[in-house]
Legacy VTK file of the C-alpha trace (Angstrom):
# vtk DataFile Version 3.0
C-alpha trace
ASCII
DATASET POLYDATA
POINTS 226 float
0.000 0.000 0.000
1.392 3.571 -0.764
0.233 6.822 -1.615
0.950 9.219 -4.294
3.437 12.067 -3.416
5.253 15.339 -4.238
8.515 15.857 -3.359
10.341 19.110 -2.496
6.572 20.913 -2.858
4.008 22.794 -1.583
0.288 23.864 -2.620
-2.774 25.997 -0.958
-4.190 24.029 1.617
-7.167 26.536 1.823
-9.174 29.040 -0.648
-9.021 31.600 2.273
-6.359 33.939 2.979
-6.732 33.395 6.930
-6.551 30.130 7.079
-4.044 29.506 4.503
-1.865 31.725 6.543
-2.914 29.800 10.132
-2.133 26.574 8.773
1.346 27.079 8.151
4.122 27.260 10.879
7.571 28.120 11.450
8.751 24.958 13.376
10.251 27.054 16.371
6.857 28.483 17.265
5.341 25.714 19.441
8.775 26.139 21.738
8.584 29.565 22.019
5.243 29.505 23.014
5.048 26.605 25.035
8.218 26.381 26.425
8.146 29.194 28.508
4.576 28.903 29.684
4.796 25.401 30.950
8.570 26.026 32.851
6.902 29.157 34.311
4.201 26.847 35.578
6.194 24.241 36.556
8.052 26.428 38.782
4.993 28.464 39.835
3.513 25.424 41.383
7.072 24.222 42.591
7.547 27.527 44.566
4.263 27.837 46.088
4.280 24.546 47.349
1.778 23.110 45.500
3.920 19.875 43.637
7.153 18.660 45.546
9.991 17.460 43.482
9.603 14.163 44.043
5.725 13.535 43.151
6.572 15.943 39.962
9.601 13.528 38.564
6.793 10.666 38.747
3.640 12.933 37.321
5.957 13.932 34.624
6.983 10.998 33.681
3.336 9.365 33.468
2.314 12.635 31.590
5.058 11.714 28.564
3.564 8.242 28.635
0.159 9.609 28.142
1.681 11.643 25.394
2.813 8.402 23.816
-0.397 6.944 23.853
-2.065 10.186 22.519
0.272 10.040 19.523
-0.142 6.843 18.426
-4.243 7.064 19.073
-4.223 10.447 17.019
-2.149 9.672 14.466
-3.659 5.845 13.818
-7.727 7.003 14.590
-8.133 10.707 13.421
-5.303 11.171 11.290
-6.025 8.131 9.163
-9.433 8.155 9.190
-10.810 9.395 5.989
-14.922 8.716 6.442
-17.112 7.932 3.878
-17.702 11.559 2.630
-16.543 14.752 1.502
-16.842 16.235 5.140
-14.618 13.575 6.383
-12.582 13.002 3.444
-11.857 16.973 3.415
-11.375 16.897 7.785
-8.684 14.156 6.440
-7.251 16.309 3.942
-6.587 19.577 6.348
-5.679 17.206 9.195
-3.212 14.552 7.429
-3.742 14.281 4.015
-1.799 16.904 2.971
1.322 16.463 4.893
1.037 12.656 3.161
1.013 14.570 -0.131
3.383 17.462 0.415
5.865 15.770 2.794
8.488 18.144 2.590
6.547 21.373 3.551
8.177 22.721 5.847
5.659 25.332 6.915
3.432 22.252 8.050
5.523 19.896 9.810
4.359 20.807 13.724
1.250 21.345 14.856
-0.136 24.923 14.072
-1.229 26.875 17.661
-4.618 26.986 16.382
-4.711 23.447 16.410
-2.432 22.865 19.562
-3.947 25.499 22.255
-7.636 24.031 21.721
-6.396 20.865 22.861
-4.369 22.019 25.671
-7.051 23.536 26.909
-9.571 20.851 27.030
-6.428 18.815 28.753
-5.606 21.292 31.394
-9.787 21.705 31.880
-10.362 18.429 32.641
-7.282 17.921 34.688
-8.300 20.988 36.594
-11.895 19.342 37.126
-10.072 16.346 38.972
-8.205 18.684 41.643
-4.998 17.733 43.101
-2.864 19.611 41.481
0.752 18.367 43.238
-0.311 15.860 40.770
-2.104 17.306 37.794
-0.055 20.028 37.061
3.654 18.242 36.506
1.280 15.453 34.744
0.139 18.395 32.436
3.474 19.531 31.970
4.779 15.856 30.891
2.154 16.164 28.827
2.991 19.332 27.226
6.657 18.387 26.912
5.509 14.843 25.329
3.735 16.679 22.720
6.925 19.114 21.850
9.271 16.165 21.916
7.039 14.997 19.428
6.858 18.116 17.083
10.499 18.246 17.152
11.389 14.644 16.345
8.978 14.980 13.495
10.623 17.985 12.056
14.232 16.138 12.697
13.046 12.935 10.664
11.508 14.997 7.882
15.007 17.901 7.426
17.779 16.557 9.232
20.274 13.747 8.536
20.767 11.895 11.328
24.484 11.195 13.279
23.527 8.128 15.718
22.189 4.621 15.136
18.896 5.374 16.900
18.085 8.406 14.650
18.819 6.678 11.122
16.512 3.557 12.610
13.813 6.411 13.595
14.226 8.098 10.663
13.061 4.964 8.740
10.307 3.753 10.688
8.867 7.267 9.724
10.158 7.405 5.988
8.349 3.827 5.691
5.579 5.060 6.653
5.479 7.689 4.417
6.914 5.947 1.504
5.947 2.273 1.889
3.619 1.722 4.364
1.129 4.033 5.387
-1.230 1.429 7.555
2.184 0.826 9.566
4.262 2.683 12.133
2.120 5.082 13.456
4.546 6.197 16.455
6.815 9.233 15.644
8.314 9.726 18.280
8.567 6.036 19.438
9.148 2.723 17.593
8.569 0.703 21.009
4.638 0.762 20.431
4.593 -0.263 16.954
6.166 -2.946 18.107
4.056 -3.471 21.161
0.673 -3.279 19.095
2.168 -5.435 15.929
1.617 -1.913 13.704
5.156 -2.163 12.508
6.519 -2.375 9.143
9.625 -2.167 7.355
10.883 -1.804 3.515
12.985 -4.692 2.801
14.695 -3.171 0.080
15.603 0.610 -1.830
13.591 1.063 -4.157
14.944 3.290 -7.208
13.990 7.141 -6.341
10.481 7.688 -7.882
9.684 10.772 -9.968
7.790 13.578 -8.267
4.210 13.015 -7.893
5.131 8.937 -8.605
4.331 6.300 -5.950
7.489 4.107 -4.701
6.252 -0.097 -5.142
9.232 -1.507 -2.344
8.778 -4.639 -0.985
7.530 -4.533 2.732
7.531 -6.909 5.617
5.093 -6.142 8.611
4.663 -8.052 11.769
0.665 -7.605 11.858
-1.710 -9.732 9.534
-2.720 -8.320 6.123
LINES 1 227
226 0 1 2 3 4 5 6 7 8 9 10 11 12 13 14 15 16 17 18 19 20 21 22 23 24 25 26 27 28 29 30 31 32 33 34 35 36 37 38 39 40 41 42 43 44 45 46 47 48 49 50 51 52 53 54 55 56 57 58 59 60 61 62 63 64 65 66 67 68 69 70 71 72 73 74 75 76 77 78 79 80 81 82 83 84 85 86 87 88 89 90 91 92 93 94 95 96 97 98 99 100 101 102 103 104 105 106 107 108 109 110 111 112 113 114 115 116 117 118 119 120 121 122 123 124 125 126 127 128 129 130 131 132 133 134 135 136 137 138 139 140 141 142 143 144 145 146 147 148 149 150 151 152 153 154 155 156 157 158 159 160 161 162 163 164 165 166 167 168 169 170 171 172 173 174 175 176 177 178 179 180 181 182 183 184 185 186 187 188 189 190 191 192 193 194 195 196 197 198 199 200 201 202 203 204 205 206 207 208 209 210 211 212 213 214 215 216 217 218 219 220 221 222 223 224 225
């Protein structure tokens, strides 16, 4: 299974000035922003007394994990969900679809704030609902920080070459999935729960460099059932 692509590309996600210009990104702006809101937080809540070092290295922790599992759910459920009609095929389009397409657009490679501070928000509401924030609010931070790792580690894989072992092997899982096999490797950040879930795939072999717009045919192994 593949899908057709453009390489080194970009096109008008949007008819509308405004929202053509919200959907793109520079990929520092989610670090800018978030970075120095969540640290101010952190130590906010760290100062007043209202987390203690020690509960916060555990909450943390747990909130990366549920970052984790938030990837892979968003990315395999909504991202890849395409419906049965041109509401949900179009939702598809905006959401995924187009970075599928357009891979190397680099104006849409993290998560626009538009996109991002609506879902904070209904995070940080809820976990405000439950109370106890010496737990809550380092959990929402882990969760935060999850999510940037995330954004960043996508941009790496898409526009940098990577130096270690572990970023050429992560680089692949995600090029596979672009290139090779779409219904596989769903974590970005993560191989471990591809593996875990049996969603992970690999291309056996280079295949010749395709022509822009021209889908790649590599052989593929994957460890789930066809």
């Amino acid at each position: 299974m593949s899908r057709p692509y453009l390489r080194h590309q970009s096109a008008r996600m949007f008819e509308n000035n405004f929202l053509e210009a919200c959907s793109k990104v520079h990929p520092s702006v989610p670090f800018i922003f978030y970075i120095p809101l969540t640290l101010g937080f952190f130590a906010w809540a760290l100062y007043r007394g209202m987390t203690s070092p020690g509960t916060s290295a555990i909450f943390v922790s747990l909130g990366a994990l549920t970052w984790v599992a938030m990837e892979y759910c968003i990315h395999r459920y909504f991202f890849h969900w395409e419906g049965n009609g041109p509401f949900t095929r179009r939702v598809h389009e905006i959401a995924h679809g187009y970075h599928h397409k357009y891979p190397d657009d680099a104006q849409r490679l993290v998560m626009p704030l538009g996109a991002s501070i609506p879902l904070a928000i209904i995070i940080g509401g809820l976990l405000w609902l439950v109370g106890r924030p010496a737990e809550t609010i380092p959990y929402f931070c882990g969760i935060v920080w999850g999510y940037l790792y995330y954004d960043f580690t996508h941009w790496a894989t898409h526009h940098l070459a990577p130096r270690t072992a572990w970023g050429k092997a992560l680089r692949a899982h995600h090029m596979a999935h672009h290139f090779a096999t779409p219904d596989r490797n769903y974590g970005i950040s993560n191989m471990w729960l591809d593996v875990v879930v049996g969603s992970i795939g690999r291309r056996t072999k280079r295949a010749s460099a395709p022509e822009p717009g021209e889908s790649p045919r590599p052989e593929v192994t994957s460890s789930a059932a066809e």
